[in-house]
C-alpha positions as CSV (number, residue, x, y, z in Angstrom):
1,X,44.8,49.8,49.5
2,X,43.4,53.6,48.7
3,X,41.9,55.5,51.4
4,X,38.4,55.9,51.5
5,X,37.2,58.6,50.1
6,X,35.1,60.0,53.2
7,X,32.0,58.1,55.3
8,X,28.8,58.8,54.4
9,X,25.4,58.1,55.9
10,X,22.8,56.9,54.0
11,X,19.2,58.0,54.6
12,X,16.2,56.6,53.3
13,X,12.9,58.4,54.0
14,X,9.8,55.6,53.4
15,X,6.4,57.2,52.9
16,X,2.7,55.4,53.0
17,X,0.9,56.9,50.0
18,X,-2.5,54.9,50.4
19,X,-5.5,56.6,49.5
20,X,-5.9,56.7,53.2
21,X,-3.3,59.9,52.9
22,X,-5.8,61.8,50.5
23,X,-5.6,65.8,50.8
24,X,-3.4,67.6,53.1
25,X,-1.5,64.6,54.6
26,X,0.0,63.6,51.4
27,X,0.8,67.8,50.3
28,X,3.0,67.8,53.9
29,X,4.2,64.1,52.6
30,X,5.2,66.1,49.8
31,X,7.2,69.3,51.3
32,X,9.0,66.9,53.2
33,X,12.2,66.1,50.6
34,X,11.9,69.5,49.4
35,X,12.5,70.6,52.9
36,X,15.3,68.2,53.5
37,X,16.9,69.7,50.8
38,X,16.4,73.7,51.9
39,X,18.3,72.5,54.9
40,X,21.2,71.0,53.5
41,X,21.1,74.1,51.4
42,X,22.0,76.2,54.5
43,X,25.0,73.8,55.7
44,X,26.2,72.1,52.3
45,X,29.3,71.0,54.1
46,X,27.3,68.3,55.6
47,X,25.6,67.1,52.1
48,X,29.5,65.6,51.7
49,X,28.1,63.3,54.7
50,X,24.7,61.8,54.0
51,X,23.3,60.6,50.6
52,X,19.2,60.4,50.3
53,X,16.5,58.0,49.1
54,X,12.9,58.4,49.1
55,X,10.7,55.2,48.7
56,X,7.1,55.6,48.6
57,X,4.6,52.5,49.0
58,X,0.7,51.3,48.9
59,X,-0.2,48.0,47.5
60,X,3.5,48.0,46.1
61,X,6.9,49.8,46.9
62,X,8.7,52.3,44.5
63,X,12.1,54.1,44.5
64,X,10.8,57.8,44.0
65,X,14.0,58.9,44.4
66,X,17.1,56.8,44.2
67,X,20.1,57.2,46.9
68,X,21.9,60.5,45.9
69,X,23.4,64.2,47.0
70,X,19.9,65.7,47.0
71,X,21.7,68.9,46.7
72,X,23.1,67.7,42.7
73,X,21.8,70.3,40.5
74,X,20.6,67.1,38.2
75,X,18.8,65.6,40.8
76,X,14.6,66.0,40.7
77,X,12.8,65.7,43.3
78,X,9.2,62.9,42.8
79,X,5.4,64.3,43.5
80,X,3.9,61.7,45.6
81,X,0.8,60.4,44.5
82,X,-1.9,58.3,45.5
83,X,-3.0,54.4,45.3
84,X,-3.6,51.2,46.5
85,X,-4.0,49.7,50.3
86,X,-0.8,49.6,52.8
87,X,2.0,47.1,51.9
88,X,4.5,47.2,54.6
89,X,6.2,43.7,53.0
90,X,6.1,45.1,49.7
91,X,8.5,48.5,51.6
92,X,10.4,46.2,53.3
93,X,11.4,43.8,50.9
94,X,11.9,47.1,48.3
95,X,14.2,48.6,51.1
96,X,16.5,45.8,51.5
97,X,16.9,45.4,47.9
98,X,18.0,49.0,47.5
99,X,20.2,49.4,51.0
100,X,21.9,46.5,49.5
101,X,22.5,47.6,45.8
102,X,23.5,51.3,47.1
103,X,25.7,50.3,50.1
104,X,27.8,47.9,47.8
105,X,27.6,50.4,45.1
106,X,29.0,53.4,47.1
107,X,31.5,50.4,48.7
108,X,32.8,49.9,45.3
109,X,33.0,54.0,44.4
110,X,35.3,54.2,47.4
111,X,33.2,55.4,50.5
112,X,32.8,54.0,53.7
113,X,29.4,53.4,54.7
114,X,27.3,54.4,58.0
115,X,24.6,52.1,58.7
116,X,21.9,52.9,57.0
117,X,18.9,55.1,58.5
118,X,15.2,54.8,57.5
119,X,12.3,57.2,58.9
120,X,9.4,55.1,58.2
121,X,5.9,57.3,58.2
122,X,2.3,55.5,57.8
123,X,-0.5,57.0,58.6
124,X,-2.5,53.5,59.4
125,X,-2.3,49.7,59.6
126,X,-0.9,47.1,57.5
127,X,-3.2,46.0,55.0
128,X,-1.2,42.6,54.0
129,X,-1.5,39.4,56.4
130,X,1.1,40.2,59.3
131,X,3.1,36.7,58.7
132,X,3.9,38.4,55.3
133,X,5.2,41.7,56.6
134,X,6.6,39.9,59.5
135,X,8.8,37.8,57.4
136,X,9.7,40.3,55.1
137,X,10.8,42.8,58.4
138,X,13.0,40.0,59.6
139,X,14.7,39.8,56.0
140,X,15.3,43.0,56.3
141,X,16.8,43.5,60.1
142,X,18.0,39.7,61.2
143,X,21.9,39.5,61.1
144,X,24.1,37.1,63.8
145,X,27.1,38.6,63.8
146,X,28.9,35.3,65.2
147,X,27.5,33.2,61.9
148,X,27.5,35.9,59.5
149,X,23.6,34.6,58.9
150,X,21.6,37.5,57.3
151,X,21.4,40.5,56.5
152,X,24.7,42.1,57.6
153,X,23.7,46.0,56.2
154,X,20.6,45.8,58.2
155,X,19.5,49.7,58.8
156,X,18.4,51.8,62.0
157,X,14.7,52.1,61.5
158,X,12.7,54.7,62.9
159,X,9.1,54.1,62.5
160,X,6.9,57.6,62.6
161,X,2.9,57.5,62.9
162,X,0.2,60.2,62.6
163,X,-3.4,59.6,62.5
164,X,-4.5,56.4,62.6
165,X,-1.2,54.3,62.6
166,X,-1.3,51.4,65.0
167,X,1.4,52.1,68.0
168,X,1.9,48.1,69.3
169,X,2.7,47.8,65.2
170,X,4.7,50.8,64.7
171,X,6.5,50.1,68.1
172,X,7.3,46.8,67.3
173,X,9.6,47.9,63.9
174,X,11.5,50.0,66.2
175,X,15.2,48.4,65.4
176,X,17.7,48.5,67.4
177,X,15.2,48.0,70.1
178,X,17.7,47.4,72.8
179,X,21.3,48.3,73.7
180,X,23.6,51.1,73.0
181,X,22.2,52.0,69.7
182,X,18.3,52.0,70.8
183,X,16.1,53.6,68.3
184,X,13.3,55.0,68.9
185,X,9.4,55.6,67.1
186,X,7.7,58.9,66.6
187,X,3.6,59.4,67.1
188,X,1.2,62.3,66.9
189,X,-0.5,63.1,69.8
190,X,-3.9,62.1,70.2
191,X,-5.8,65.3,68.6
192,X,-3.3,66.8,66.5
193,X,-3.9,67.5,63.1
194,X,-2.3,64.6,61.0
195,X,-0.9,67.1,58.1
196,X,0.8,69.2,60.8
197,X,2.2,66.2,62.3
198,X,3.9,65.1,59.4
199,X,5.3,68.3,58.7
200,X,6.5,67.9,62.9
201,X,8.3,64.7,61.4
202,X,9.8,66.2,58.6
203,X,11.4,68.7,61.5
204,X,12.8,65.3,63.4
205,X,14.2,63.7,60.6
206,X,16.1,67.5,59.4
207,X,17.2,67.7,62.8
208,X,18.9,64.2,62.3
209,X,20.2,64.8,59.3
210,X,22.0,67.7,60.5
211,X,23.1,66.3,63.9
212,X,24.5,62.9,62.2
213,X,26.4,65.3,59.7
214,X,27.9,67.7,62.1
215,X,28.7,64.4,64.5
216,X,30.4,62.3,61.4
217,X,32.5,66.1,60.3
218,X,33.9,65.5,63.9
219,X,34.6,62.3,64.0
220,X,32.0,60.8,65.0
221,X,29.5,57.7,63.5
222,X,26.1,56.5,63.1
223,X,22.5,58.1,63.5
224,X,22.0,61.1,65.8
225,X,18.3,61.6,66.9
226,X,17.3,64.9,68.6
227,X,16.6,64.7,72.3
228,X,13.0,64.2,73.6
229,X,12.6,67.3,74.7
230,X,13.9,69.1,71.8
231,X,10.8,67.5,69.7
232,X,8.0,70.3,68.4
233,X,4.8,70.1,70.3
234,X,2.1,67.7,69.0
235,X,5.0,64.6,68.8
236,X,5.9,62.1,71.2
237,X,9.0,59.7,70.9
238,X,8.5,56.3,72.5
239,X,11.1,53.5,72.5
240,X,10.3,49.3,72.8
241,X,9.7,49.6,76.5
242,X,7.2,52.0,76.4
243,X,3.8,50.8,77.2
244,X,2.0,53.9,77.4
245,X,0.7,56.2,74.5
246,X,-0.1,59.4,74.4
């Protein structure tokens, strides 16, 4: 059997684009791929590591940007634009398609593939009945490992929330939630200003892309999130167990 060609860590960057996110939260929602991609810029050693998706959804899900090298000269990166309520079924149910079309894809290219990382930003509350988005979460992140039930490519999810984003929701899409590999959510402090906040998340997640890179170019696997007090002011990170938000 040939050698892999290399690991990579696929990252896929899901963005709420209700009308809800009208003005200058949806422009930061916007300079957040191209800043992404002014990072990876500065250490393109570690673009060989991580691929990038960008999924936007409302009242439906869309692939904006399909998994890729965001740094390929063909590669153009979406406007975000407005519609619709807040679908968190319709991105979950979107997501697992894609993580399981690219992961088999890059599979069959000859890559090894990192779990897959998702930074999920909303800037409010589910608009779909919660059994639906529910079900359609537990599609996406249920695997047994002993009976091979589910969905074995399930990702690392990272939900992020400014403005009015519901924390017990956000907090409870946290996945892992528990163990070794514990993820963690991201909120805006009470008073901040929502459009600088999400700008304050596009930091986080560059910070992880360049930590996971530089960990996987040393051996080393999986999802790196920065420490909590390496986070810019105006965002706290909470895990599962945390009862108490800012």
């Amino acid at each position: 059997m040939d050698a892999p060609l290399g690991k990579l860590l696929p990252f896929y960057l899901v963005v709420d684009v209700s009308y809800s996110m009208m003005g200058r939260k949806l422009d930061a929602a916007n300079q957040m791929m191209p800043a992404v991609v002014d990072a990876l810029a500065q250490a393109p050693i570690l673009s060989d590591k991580v691929r990038f998706g960008l999924i936007d959804f409302s009242d439906e899900a869309r692939v904006r940007l399909p998994l890729c090298d965001p740094l390929d000269e063909n590669v153009s990166l979406p406007a975000l634009t407005l519609r619709g309520g807040t679908s968190y079924a319709a991105a979950f149910r979107l997501l697992r398609t894609e993580i399981e079309q690219n992961v088999r894809q890059l599979k069959a290219d000859g890559f090894a593939v990192h779990r897959p990382a998702v930074f999920f930003l909303s800037d409010g509350a589910p608009t779909d009945q919660e059994p639906q988005w529910r079900a359609a979460f537990s599609e996406l992140t249920s695997f047994d490992k002993q009976t091979g039930q589910g969905f074995s490519m399930y990702p690392n999810i990272v939900p992020c929330g400014v403005d009015d984003a519901e924390p017990t929701v956000l907090r409870s899409l946290i996945h892992p939630s528990s163990g070794a590999k514990q993820m963690q959510m991201y909120l805006m402090d009470k008073g901040e200003d929502a459009a600088k906040a999400i700008s304050m998340i596009a930091e986080i997640l560059i910070s992880s892309v360049l930590a996971s890179g530089e960990s996987m170019a040393k051996g080393g696997s999986g999802l790196m999130l920065p420490a909590k007090e390496d986070l810019p002011a105006g965002i706290h990170a909470y895990t599962a167990d945390d009862e108490d938000f800012v």
